[in-house]
MARRO-471609 format. One record per residue (C-alpha): residue in three letters; residue number from 1; x, y, z. Coordinates in Angstrom, 2 decimals, m for minus. Last residue first. Layout:
    aa     i        px        py        pz
   ala   NUM         X         Y         Z
...
This chain:
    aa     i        px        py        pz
   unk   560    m32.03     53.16      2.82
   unk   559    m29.06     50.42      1.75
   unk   558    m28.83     49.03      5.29
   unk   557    m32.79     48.50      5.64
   unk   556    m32.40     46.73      1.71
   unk   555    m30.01     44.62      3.62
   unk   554    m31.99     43.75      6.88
   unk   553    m35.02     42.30      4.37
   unk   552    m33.14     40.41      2.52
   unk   551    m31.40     38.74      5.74
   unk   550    m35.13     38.57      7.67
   unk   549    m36.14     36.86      4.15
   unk   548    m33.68     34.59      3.84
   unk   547    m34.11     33.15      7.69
   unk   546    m37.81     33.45      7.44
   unk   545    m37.46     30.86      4.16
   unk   544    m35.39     28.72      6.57
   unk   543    m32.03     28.28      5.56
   unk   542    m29.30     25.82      4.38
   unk   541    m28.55     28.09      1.18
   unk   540    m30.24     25.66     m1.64
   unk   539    m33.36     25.52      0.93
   unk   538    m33.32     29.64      1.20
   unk   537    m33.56     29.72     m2.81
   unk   536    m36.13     27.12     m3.22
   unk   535    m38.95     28.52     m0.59
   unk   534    m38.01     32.36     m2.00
   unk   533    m38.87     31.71     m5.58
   unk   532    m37.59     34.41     m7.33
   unk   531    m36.51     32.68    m10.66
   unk   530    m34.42     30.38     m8.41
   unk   529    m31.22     31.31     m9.78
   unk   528    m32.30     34.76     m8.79
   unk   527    m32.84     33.89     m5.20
   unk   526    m30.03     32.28     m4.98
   unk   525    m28.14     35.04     m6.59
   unk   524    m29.44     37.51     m4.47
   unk   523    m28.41     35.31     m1.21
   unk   522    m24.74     35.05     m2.37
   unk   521    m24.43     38.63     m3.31
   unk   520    m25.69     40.23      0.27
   unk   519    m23.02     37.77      1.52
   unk   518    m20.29     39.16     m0.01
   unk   517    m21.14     42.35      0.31
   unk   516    m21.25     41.71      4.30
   unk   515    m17.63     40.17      4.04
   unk   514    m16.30     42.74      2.44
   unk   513    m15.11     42.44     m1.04
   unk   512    m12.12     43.62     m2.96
   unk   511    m13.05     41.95     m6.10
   unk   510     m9.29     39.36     m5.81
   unk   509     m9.65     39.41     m2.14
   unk   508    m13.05     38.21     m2.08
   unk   507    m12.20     35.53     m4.42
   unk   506     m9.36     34.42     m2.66
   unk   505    m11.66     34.03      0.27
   unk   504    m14.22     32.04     m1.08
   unk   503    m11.18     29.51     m2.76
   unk   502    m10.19     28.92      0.49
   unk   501    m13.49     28.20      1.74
   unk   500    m14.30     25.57     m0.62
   unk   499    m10.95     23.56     m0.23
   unk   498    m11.37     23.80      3.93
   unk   497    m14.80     23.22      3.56
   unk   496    m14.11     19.52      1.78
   unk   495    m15.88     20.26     m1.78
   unk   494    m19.54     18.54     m1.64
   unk   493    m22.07     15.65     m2.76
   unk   492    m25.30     15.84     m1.47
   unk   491    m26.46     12.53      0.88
   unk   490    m27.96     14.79      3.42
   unk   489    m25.21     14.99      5.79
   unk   488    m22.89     15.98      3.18
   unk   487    m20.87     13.85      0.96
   unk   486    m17.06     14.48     m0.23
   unk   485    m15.54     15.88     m3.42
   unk   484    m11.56     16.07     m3.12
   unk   483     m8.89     18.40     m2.53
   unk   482     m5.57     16.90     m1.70
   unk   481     m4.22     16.68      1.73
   unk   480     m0.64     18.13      1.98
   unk   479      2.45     15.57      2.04
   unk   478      4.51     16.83      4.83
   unk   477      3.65     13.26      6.69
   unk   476      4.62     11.32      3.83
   unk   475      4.38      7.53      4.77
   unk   474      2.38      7.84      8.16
   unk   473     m0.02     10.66      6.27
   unk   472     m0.36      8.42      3.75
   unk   471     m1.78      5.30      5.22
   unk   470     m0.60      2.47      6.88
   unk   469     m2.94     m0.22      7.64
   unk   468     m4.06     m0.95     11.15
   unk   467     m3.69     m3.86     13.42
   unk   466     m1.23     m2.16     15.25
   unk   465     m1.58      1.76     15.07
   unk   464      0.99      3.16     12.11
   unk   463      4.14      5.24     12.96
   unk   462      6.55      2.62     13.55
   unk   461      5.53      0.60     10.57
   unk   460      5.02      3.62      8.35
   unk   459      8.71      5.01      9.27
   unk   458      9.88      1.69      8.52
   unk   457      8.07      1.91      4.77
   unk   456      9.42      5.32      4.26
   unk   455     13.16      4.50      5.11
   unk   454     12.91      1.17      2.29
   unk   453     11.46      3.48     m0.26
   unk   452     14.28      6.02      0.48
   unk   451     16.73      3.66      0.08
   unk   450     14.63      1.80     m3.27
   unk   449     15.10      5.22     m4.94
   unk   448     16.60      8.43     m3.05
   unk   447     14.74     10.86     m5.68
   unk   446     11.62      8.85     m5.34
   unk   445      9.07     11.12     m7.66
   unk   444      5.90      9.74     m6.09
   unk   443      3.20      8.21     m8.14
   unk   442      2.99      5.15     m7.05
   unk   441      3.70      5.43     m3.68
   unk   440      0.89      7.95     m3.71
   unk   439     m1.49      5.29     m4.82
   unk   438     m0.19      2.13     m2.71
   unk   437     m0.79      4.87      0.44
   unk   436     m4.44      5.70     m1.50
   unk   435     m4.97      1.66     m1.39
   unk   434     m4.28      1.54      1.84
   unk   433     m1.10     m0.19      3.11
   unk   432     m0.64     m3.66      4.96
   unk   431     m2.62     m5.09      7.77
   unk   430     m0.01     m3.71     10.39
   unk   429      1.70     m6.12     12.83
   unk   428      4.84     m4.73     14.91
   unk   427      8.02     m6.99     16.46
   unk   426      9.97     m3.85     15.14
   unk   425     12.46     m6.01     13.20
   unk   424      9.62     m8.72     11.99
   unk   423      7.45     m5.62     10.64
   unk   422      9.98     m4.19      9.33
   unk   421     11.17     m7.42      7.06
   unk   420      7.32     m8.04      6.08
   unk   419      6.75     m4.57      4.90
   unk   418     10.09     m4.51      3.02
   unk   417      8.60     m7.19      0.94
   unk   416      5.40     m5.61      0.70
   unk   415      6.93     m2.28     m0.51
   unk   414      9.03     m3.99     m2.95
   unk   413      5.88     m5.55     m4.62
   unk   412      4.13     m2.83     m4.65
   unk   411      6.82     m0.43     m6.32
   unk   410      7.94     m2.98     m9.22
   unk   409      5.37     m1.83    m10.93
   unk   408      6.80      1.86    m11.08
   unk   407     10.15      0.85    m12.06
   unk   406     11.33      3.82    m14.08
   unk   405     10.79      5.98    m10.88
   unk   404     12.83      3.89     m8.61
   unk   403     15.68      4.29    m10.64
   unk   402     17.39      2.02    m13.62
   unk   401     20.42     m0.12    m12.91
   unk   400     22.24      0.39    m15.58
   unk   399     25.16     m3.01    m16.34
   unk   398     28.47     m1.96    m17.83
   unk   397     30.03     m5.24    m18.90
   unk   396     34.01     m4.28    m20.01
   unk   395     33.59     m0.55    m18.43
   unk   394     36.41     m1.27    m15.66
   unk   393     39.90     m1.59    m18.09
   unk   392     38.27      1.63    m20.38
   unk   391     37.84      3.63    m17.27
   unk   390     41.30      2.64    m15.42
   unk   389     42.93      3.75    m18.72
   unk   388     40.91      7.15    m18.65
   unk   387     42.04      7.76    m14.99
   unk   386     39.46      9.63    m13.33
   unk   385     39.15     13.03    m12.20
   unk   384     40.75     14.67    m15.22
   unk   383     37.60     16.69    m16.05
   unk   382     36.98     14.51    m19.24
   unk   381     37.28     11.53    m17.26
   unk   380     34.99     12.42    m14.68
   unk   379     32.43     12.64    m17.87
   unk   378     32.84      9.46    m18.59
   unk   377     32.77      8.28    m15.48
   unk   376     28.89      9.56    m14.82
   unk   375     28.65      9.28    m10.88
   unk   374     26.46      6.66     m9.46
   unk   373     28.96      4.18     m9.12
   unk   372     29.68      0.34     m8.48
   unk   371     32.30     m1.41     m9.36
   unk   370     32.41     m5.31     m9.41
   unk   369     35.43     m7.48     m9.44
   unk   368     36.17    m10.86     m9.79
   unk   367     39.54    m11.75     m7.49
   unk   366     42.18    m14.39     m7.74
   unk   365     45.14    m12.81     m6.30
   unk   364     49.25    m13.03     m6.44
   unk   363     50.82    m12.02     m3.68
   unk   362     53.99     m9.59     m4.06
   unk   361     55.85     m9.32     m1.14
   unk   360     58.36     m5.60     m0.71
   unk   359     55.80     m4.51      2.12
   unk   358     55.45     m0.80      3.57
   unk   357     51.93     m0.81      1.80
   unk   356     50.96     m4.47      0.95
   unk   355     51.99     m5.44     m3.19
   unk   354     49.10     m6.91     m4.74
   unk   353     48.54     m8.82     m8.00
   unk   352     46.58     m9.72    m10.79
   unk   351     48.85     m8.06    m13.04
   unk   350     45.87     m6.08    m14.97
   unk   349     43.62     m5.56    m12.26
   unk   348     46.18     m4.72     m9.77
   unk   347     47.84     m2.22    m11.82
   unk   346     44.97     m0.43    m12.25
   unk   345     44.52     m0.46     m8.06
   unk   344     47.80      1.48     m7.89
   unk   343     46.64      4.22    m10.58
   unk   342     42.90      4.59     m9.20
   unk   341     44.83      4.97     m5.53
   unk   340     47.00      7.72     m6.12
   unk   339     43.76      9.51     m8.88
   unk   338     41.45      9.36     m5.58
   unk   337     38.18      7.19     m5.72
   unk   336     35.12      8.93     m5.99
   unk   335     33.91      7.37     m8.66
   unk   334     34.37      3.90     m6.80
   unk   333     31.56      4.43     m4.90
   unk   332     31.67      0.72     m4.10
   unk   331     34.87     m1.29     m5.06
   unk   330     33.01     m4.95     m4.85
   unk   329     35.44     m7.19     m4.67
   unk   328     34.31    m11.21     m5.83
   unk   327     35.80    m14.16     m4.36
   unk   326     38.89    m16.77     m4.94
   unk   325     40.86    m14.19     m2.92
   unk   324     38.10    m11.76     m1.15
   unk   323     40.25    m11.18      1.61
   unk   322     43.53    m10.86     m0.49
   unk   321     41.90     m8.06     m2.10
   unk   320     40.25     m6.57      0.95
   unk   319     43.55     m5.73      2.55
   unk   318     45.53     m8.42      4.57
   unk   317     46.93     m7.01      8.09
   unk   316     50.58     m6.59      9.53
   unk   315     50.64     m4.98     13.03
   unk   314     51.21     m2.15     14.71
   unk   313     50.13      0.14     11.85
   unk   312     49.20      3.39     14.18
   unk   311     51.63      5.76     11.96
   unk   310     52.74      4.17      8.30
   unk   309     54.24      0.76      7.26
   unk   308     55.44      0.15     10.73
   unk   307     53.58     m3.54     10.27
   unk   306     52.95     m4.13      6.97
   unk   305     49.97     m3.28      5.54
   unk   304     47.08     m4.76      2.91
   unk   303     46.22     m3.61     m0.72
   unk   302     42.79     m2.34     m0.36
   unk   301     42.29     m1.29      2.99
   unk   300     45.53      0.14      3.22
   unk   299     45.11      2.16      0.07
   unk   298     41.97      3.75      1.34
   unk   297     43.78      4.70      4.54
   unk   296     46.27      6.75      2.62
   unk   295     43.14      8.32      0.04
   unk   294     40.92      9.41      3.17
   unk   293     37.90      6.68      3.58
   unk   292     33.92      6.79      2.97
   unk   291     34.33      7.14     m0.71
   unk   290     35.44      4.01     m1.33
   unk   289     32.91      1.95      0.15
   unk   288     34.24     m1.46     m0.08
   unk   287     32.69     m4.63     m0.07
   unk   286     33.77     m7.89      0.10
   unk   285     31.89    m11.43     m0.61
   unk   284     34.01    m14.69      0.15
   unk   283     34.28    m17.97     m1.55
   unk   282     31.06    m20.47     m2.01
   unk   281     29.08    m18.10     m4.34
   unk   280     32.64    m17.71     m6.87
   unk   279     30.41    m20.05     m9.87
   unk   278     28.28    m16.98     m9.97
   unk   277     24.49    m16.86     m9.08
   unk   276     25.42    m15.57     m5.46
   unk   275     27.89    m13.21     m6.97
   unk   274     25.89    m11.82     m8.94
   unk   273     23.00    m11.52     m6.50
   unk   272     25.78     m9.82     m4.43
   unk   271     26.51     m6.99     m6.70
   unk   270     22.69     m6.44     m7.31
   unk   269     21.97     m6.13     m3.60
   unk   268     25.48     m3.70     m3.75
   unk   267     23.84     m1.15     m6.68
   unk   266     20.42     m1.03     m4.59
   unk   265     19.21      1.77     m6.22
   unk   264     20.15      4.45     m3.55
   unk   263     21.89      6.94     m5.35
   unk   262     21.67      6.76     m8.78
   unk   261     22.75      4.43    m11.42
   unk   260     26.03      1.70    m12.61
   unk   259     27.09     m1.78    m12.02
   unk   258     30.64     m2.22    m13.96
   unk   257     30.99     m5.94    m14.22
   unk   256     34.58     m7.60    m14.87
   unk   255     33.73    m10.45    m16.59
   unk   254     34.64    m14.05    m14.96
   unk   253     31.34    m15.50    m16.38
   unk   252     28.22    m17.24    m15.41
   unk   251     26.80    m14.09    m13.73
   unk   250     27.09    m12.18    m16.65
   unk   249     24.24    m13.19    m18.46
   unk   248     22.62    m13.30    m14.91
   unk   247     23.14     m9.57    m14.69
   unk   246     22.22     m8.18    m18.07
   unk   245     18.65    m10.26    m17.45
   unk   244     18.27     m8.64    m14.04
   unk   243     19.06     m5.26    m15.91
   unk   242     16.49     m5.95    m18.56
   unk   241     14.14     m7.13    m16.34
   unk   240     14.09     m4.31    m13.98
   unk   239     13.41     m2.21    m16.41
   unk   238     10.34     m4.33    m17.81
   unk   237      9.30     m3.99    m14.57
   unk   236      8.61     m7.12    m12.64
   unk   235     11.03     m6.74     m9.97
   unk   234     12.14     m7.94     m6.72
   unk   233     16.31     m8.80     m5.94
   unk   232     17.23     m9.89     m2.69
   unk   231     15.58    m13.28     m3.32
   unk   230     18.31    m13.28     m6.04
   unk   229     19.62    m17.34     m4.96
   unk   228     18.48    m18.99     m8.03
   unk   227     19.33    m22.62     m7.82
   unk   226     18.82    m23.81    m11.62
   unk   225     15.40    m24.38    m12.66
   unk   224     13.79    m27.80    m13.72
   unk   223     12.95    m28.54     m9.60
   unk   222     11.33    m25.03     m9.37
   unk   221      9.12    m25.88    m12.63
   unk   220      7.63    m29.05    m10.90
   unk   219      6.96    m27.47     m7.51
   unk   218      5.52    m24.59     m9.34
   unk   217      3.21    m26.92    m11.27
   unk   216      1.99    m28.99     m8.21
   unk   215      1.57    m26.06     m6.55
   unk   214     m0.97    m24.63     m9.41
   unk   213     m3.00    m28.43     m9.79
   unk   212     m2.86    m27.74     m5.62
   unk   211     m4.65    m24.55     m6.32
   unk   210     m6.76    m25.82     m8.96
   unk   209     m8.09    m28.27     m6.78
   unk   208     m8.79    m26.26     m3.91
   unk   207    m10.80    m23.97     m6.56
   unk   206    m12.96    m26.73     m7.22
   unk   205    m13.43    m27.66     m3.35
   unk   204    m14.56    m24.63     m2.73
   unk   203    m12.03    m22.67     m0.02
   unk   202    m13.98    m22.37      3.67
   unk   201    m16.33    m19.72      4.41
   unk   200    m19.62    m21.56      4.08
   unk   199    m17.69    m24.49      6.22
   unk   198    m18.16    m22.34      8.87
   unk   197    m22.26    m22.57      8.90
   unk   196    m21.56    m26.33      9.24
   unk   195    m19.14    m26.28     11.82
   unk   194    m21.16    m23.97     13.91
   unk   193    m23.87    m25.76     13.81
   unk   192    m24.27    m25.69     18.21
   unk   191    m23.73    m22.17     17.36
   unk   190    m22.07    m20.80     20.79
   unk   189    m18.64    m21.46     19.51
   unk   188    m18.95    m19.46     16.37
   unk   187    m19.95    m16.08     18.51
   unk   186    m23.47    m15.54     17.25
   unk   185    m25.27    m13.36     14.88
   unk   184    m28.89    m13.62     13.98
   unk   183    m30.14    m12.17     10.54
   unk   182    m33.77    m11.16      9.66
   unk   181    m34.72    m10.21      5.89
   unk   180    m38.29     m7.70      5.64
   unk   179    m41.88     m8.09      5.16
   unk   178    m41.55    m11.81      4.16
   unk   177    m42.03    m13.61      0.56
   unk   176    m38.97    m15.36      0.44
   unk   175    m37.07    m13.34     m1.74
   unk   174    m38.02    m10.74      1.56
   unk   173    m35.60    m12.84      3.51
   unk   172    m36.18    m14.33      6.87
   unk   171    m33.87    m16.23      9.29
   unk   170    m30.30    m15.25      7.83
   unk   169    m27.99    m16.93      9.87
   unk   168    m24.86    m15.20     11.13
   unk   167    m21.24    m16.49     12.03
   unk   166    m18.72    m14.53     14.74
   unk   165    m15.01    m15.46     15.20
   unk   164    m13.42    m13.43     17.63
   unk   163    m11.46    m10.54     17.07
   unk   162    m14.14     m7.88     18.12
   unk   161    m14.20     m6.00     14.75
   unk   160    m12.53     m8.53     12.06
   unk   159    m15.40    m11.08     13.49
   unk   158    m18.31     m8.50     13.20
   unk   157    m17.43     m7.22      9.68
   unk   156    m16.29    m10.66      8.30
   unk   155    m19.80    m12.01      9.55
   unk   154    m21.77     m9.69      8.51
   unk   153    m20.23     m8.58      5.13
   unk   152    m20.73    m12.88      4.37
   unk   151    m24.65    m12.20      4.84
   unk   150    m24.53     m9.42      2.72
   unk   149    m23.05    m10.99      0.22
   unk   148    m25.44    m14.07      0.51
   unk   147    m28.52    m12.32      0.39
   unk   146    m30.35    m15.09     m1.03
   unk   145    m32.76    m16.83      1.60
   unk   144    m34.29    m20.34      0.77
   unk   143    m37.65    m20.99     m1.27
   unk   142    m37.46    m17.93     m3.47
   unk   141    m39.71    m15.25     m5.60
   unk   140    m38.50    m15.16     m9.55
   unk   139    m35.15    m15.37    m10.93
   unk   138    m34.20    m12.46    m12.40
   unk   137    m36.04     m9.65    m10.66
   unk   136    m36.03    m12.09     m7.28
   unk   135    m32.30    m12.40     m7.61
   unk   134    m31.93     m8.52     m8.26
   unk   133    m34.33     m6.91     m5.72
   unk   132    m33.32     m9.53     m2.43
   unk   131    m29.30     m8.97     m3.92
   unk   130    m29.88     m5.15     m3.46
   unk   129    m31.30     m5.83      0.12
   unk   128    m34.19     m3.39      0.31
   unk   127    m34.81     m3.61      3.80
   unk   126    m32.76     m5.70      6.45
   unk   125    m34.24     m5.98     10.30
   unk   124    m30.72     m6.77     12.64
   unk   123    m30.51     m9.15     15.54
   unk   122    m27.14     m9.36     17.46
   unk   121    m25.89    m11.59     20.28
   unk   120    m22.48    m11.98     21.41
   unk   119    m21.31    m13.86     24.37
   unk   118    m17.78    m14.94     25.99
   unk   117    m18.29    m15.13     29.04
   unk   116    m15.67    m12.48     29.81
   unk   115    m16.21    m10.22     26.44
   unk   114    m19.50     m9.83     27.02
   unk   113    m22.12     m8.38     24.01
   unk   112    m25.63     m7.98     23.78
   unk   111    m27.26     m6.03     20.96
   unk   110    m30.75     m6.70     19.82
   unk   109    m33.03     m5.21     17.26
   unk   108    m30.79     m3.07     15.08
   unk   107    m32.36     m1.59     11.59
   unk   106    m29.87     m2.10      8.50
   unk   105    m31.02     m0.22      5.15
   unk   104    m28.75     m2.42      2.30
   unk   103    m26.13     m2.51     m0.09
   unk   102    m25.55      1.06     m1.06
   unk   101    m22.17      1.59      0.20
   unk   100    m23.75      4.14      3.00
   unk    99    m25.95      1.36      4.19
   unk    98    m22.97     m0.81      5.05
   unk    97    m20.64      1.85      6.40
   unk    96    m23.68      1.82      8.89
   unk    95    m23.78     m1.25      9.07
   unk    94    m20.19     m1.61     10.18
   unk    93    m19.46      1.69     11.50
   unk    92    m22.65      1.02     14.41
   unk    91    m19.50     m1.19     16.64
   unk    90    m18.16      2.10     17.51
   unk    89    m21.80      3.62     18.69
   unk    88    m22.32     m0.27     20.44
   unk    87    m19.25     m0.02     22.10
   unk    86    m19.76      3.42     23.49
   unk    85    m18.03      6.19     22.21
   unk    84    m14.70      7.71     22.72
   unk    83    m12.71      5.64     20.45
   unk    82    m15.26      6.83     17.26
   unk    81    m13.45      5.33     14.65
   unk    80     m9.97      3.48     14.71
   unk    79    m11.47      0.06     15.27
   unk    78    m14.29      0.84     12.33
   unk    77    m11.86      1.03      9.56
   unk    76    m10.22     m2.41     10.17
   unk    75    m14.54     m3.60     10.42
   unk    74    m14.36     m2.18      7.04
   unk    73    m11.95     m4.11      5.68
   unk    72    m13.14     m7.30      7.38
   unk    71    m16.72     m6.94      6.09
   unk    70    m15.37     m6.81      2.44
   unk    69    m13.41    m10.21      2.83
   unk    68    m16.53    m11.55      4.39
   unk    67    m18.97    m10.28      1.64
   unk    66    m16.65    m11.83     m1.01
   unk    65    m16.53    m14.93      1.25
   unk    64    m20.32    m15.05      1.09
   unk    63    m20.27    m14.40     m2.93
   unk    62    m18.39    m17.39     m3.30
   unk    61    m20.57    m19.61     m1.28
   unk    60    m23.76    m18.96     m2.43
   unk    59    m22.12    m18.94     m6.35
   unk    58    m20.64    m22.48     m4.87
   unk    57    m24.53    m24.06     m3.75
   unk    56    m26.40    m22.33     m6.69
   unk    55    m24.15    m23.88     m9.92
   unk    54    m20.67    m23.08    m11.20
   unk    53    m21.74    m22.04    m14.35
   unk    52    m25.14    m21.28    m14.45
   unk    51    m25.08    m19.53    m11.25
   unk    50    m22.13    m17.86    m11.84
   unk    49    m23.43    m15.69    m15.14
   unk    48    m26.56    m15.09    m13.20
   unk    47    m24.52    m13.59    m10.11
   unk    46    m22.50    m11.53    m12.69
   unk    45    m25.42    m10.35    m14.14
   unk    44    m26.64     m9.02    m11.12
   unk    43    m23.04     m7.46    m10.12
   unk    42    m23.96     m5.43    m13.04
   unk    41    m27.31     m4.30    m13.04
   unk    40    m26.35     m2.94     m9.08
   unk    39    m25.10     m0.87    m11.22
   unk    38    m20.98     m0.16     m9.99
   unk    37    m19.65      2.70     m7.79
   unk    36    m16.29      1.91     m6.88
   unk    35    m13.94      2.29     m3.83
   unk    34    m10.20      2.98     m2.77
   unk    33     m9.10      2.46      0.33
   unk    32     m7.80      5.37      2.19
   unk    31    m10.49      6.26      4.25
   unk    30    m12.77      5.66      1.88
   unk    29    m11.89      6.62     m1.63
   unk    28    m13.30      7.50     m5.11
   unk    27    m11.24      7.59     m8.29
   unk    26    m12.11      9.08    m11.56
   unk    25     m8.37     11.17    m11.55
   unk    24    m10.10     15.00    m11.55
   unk    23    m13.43     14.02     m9.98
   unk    22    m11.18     12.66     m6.70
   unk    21    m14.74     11.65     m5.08
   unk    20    m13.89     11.33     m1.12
   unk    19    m15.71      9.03      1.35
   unk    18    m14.47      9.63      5.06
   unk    17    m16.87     12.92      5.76
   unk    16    m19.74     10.49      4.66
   unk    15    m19.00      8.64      8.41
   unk    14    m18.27     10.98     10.66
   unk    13    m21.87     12.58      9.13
   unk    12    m23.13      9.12     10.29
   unk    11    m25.08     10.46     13.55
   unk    10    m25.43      7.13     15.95
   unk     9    m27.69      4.24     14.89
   unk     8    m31.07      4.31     16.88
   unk     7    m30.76      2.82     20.60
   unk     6    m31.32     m0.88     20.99
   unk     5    m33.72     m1.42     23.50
   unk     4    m32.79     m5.01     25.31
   unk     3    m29.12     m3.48     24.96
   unk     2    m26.45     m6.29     26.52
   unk     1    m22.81     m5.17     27.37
């Protein structure tokens, strides 16, 4: 596609509609990310501060890969925009988005773009670069260009949008003394600098050092640690620390550990990080759910069979303790065990053995167990549903794993983690979640825990467009939209109509309004908020001042 007359930049009212101001929380968003407004004052300062530290050449090159890594977000909004317009209308999002942050007015003078050849060429006029008015402010008028953020916003923006690596070259800048900055885009390849304008983008060598002074480190403190094989578990909660810490204590002993919490908490990942971390990790992990099976069939998968022992028992079979012989048993659910079974498995635990149903063999077994419920056993006790003897023998090392909502930090970290495993299942790339998606994450109640956690995240994978983040409407599709502040066309900030209008009506209802009363009191109190002034009154209401006064005019007909 090649322009020789650019067109002007498309209608941005798409555009505003995206930023939100959540006045209640202090948060503003763009299409899911979260944003801030900061004085240009500021970032100015932080330029000077870098400047004398790390000198010209690395501030130039740190505040280019800022402006790349901000580029690339937005050029992930920009693919989902506007699918039905023309390339250059869809590929407009970037500087427009640009202008609308504040950085800089953007003016197109060339657009050419092939995707067979491959070409790209694009010329863009800057005015009143906010790094142009705060370098020359502090430092004077310039020998070499400094909009170096901008510059970097370019190139991420343009490369994240067609997938091909694009570098720019800012030919004039107003620190310079010129009307306006100039920037020229090419694809990398057809730069015949383009390894020099690259290497803008690459680590500084300062900060290379520190990171291989940091892997040098970790490499050093992973060889002083003991093998750790709790992958499974991630937390950084100071919940999650104290049961982590409860489990490794225990983890070097033979105690019987009684892993306890709600639905969904990830009672059996804990079970077999303490096994893993046990002196047992090289014999055999079993699990048992044992609310999933009738009482008979429970005590067959315990204990073992003989053949003929009961109906469909053809032949003898081991049950899960001699299985996990040498190992740990995990007795999941185990609050839901019936009293027949709770009095046979006691005498397990304290002899040791197990006699197979149907068999007159007793086999002795080595077996740690772990039992696992989320119903309060205590309690059952009290209401005769669970043996009080069993209780007292199982409760040695009671270990609380806390719930979702008690781990809040922990939330991000898990979510990434499951990110990665979904996306490898589904064969699916997403660029991670939004920051509103982290947000309601955050703050949602979680009444299934890390389960439901790990069910929301898959949905989000499936649901999301590849390439694209997931957001909150792929996480918690029933979750309603919450009313923010937006922007108008004209730069005004505004409730979303559906918020404002809603609120219209109930007040109508509420002073038993029509519809023409209503508006007959909106356009006097303009007018009277403007002290009369007709002009100001019909610009506040998104009229013409013959507009207002034709209305005016038809109600005091209606009232003769």
């Amino acid at each position: 596609m090649s322009i020789s007359k650019v067109p002007p930049l498309p209608n941005d009212a798409d555009l505003r509609r995206l930023v939100q101001f959540s006045a209640g929380d202090g948060r503003i968003w763009l299409a899911g990310q979260r944003m801030l407004l900061l004085h240009a004052a500021s970032l100015a300062s932080l330029r000077r501060e870098l400047l004398s530290t790390i000198g010209r050449e690395q501030t130039r090159r740190l505040l280019m890969r800022a402006g790349y890594a901000a580029g690339q977000r937005d050029a992930d909004l920009a693919r989902q925009m506007r699918p039905e317009s023309s390339l250059f209308a869809a590929f407009a999002v970037g500087p427009q988005l640009h202008m609308l942050e504040g950085a800089v007015q953007v003016t197109p003078e060339r657009f050419e773009y092939d995707a067979h050849a491959p070409h790209y060429l694009g010329i863009y006029r800057w005015n009143h670069s906010w790094e142009v008015e705060t370098h020359v402010r502090d430092f004077g008028p310039q020998d070499e260009p400094v909009c170096w953020m901008l510059l970097g916003y370019a190139s991420g923006y343009t490369s994240g949008f067609f997938g091909r690596p694009v570098l720019y070259k800012e030919l004039a800048c107003q620190a310079c003394g010129g009307d306006h900055c100039l920037i020229e885009g090419r694809l990398a390849e057809e730069w015949p600098d383009a390894e020099v304008l690259a290497r803008d983008y690459d680590p500084d060598s300062m900060l290379v050092r520190i990171d291989e002074l940091h892997s040098k480190v970790e490499v050093l403190r992973t060889q002083l640690q003991t093998t750790d094989d709790t992958e499974s578990l991630i937390g950084q909660s100071s919940a999650f620390r104290a049961a982590d810490e409860l489990l490794r204590k225990a983890a070097a002993t033979q105690v019987t550990v009684l892993l306890t919490g709600e639905t969904g908490v990830g009672k059996e990942r804990f079970a077999r990080a303490l096994h893993a971390n046990s002196l047992r990790a090289d014999k055999p992990f079993i699990a048992i759910n044992c609310a999933a099976l009738p009482g008979e069939l429970l005590e067959s998968e315990l204990f073992g069979a003989e053949k003929g022992a009961f109906t469909g028992a053809l032949a003898a079979r081991p049950g899960r303790f001699e299985r996990a012989d040498g190992g740990t048993l995990l007795l999941d659910e185990l609050g839901d065990m019936p009293l027949a079974a709770q009095a046979k498995l006691l005498r397990v635990l304290q002899s040791g053995e197990v006699e197979r149903l149907g068999g007159t063999q007793v086999r002795k077994v080595d077996v740690r167990i772990v039992a696992a419920t989320n119903v309060d056993l205590e309690a059952a006790v009290t209401a005769g549903r669970f043996r009080r003897d069993l209780f007292y023998r199982l409760n040695v090392y009671p270990i609380r794993i806390p719930p979702l909502r008690e781990r809040v930090d922990d939330i991000e970290p898990l979510a990434h983690h499951l990110l990665q495993r979904f996306m490898a299942l589904h064969d699916k790339r997403v660029s991670g979640f939004t920051d509103r998606a982290l947000d309601a994450m955050r703050h949602h109640p979680w009444p299934g825990n890390v389960r439901e956690l790990e069910n929301l995240i898959e949905r989000g994978v499936i649901l999301a467009s590849h390439g694209c983040p997931i957001d909150v409407p792929q996480l918690f599709p029933s979750l309603p939209e919450t009313s923010s502040l937006t922007l108008s066309t004209n730069g005004q900030i505004k409730r979303p109509v559906a918020s404002a209008s809603g609120a219209m009506y109930e007040e109508m209802k509420r002073h038993d309004l029509s519809l023409e009363e209503l508006e007959e009191a909106l356009l006097h109190e303009a007018v009277q908020r403007h002290g009369g002034n007709l002009a100001a009154a019909a610009r506040a209401l998104g009229l013409t001042r013959a507009q207002l006064s034709y209305r005016l005019s038809r109600q005091r007909g209606s009232h003769r």
